[in-house]
N, C-alpha and C positions, 0 to 999 in steps of 0.2 A: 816504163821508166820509174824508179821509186823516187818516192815524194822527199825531198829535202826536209828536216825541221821547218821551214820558215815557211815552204808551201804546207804541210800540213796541219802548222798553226792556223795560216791564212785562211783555208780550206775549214777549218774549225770553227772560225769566227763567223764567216758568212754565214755555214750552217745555223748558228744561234743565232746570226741578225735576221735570216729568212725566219728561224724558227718563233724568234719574238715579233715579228712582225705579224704572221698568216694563222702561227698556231700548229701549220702541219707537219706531219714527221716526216721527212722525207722517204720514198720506198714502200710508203703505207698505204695497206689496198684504203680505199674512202667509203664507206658507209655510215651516212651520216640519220645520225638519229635527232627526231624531236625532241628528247626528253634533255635539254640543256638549259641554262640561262645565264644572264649577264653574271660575272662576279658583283661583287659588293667593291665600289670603286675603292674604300678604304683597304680592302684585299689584297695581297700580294702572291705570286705562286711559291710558294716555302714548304712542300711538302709531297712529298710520294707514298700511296698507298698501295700496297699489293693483296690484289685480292689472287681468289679460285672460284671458276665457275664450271660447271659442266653439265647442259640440259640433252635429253632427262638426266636424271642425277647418275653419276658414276659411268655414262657415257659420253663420246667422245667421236668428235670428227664431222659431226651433222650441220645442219642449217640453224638451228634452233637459236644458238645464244646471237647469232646476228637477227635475225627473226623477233628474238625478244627487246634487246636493245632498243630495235625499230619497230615494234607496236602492231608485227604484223605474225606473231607466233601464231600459229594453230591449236586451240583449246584445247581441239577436241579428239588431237592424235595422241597423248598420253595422261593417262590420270594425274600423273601430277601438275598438268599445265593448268588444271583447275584451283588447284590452289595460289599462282601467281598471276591469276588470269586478268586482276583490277592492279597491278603495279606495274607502273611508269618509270625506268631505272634507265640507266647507261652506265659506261664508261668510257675515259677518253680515247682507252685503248686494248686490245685483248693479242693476248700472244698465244697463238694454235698450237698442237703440239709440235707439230712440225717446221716454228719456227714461226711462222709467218704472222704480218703484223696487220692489224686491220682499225683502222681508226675510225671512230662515231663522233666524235663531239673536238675541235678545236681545244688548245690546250688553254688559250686565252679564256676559254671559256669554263662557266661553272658545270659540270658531267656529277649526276645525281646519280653517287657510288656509294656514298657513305655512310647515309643517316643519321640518326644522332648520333653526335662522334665528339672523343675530346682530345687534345693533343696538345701539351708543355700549354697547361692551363686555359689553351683555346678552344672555345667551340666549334660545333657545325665548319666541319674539316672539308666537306665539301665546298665551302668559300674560299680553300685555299689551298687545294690540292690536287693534285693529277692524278685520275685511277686509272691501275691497269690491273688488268685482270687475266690470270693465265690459265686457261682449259686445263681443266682437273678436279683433284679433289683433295682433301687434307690429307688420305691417309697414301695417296696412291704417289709415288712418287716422278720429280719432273723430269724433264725432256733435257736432256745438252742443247740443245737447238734452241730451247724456252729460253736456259740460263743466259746462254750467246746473248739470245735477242734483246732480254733483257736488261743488262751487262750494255749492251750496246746504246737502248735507245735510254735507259737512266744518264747514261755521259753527255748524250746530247741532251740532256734536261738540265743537267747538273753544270755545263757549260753556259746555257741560255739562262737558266737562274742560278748564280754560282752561290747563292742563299743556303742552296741545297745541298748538303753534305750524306755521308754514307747516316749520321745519326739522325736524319731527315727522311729514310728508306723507311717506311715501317709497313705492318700486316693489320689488315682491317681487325685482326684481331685484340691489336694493342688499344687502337683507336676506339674500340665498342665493345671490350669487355666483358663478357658474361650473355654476350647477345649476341657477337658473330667470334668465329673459329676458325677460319681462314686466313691465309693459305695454309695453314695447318701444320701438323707437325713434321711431315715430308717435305717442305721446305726446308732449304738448305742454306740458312744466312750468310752461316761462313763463305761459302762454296761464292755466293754473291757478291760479299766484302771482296773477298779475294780476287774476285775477278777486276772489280772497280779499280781496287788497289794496284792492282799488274797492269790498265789500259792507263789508269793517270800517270804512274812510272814510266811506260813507252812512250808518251807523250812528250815527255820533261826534254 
């Protein structure tokens, strides 16, 4: 039976008062990492960061970026795991290529994504921001399934802190400048705007 306006409002709100309340996404596999901490109580959540990750680099589909998240990669199965092998990272949340969404850290909480980062004159972005991060890499281009998911789980963000606007979306790359490059240039903004734009339309 399709959902009337008034139940899919209803249906919208609860999602955001679970989601302000617990933190979790709903739908989201749960692997939950050490690498988090409290916000700064003066904090508010007013920011999305999009990253790209893909271990080893330019592959895709393995254990590894959940592995690294939680502190339990393997060093000593590719050379590059040598070089990340003393960093302690997360994110709140990683979207596979295939869609699928995998959560480490509460949204309520601080997920150490960012680094030094600056953003409309504030610092240290990780005090106030939600990372997610989508399997890939800059130059390889994303998944429809990625876009979907992401499309999807920004509205539940952007509903639960409505702080958060499409000009509150940004790329680790804006936020750290000259030091990260991600999600890179095969990111599709528009492609993103547009989708927010047509799920907040259907909503009205």
């Amino acid at each position: 039976m399709p959902q009337t306006p008034h139940s899919a409002f209803t249906l919208a709100a609860k999602t955001a008062a679970t989601l302000r309340a617990n933190g979790r996404i709903d739908g989201a596999l749960w692997r939950p990492s050490p690498n988090f901490g409290a916000r700064p109580a003066t904090s508010q959540v007013s920011l999305i960061v999009v990253h790209c990750i893909s271990l080893p680099p330019g592959q895709f589909g393995g254990p590894e970026i959940e592995d690294f998240f939680c502190n339990r990669l393997d060093i000593k199965a590719h050379p590059y795991f040598q070089t990340i092998a003393t960093m302690t990272v997360s994110a709140h949340l990683l979207i596979r290529r295939d869609g699928t969404l995998i959560q480490f850290v509460s949204l309520l909480d601080r997920a150490w994504h960012a680094g030094r980062s600056r953003f409309c004159d504030q610092d240290e972005c990780n005090d106030f921001s939600i990372g997610i991060e989508l399997e890939g890499s800059d130059d390889v281009p994303y998944t429809e399934d990625q876009y979907q998911a992401l499309s999807a789980v920004c509205h539940q963000i952007m509903a639960t802190w409505p702080e958060i606007g499409v000009d509150e979306i940004t790329g680790h790359s804006d936020i750290a400048p000259g030091r990260k490059t991600d999600p890179g240039p095969a990111f599709d903004w528009s492609r993103l705007h547009q989708s927010l734009a047509k799920s907040t339309k259907d909503r009205l």
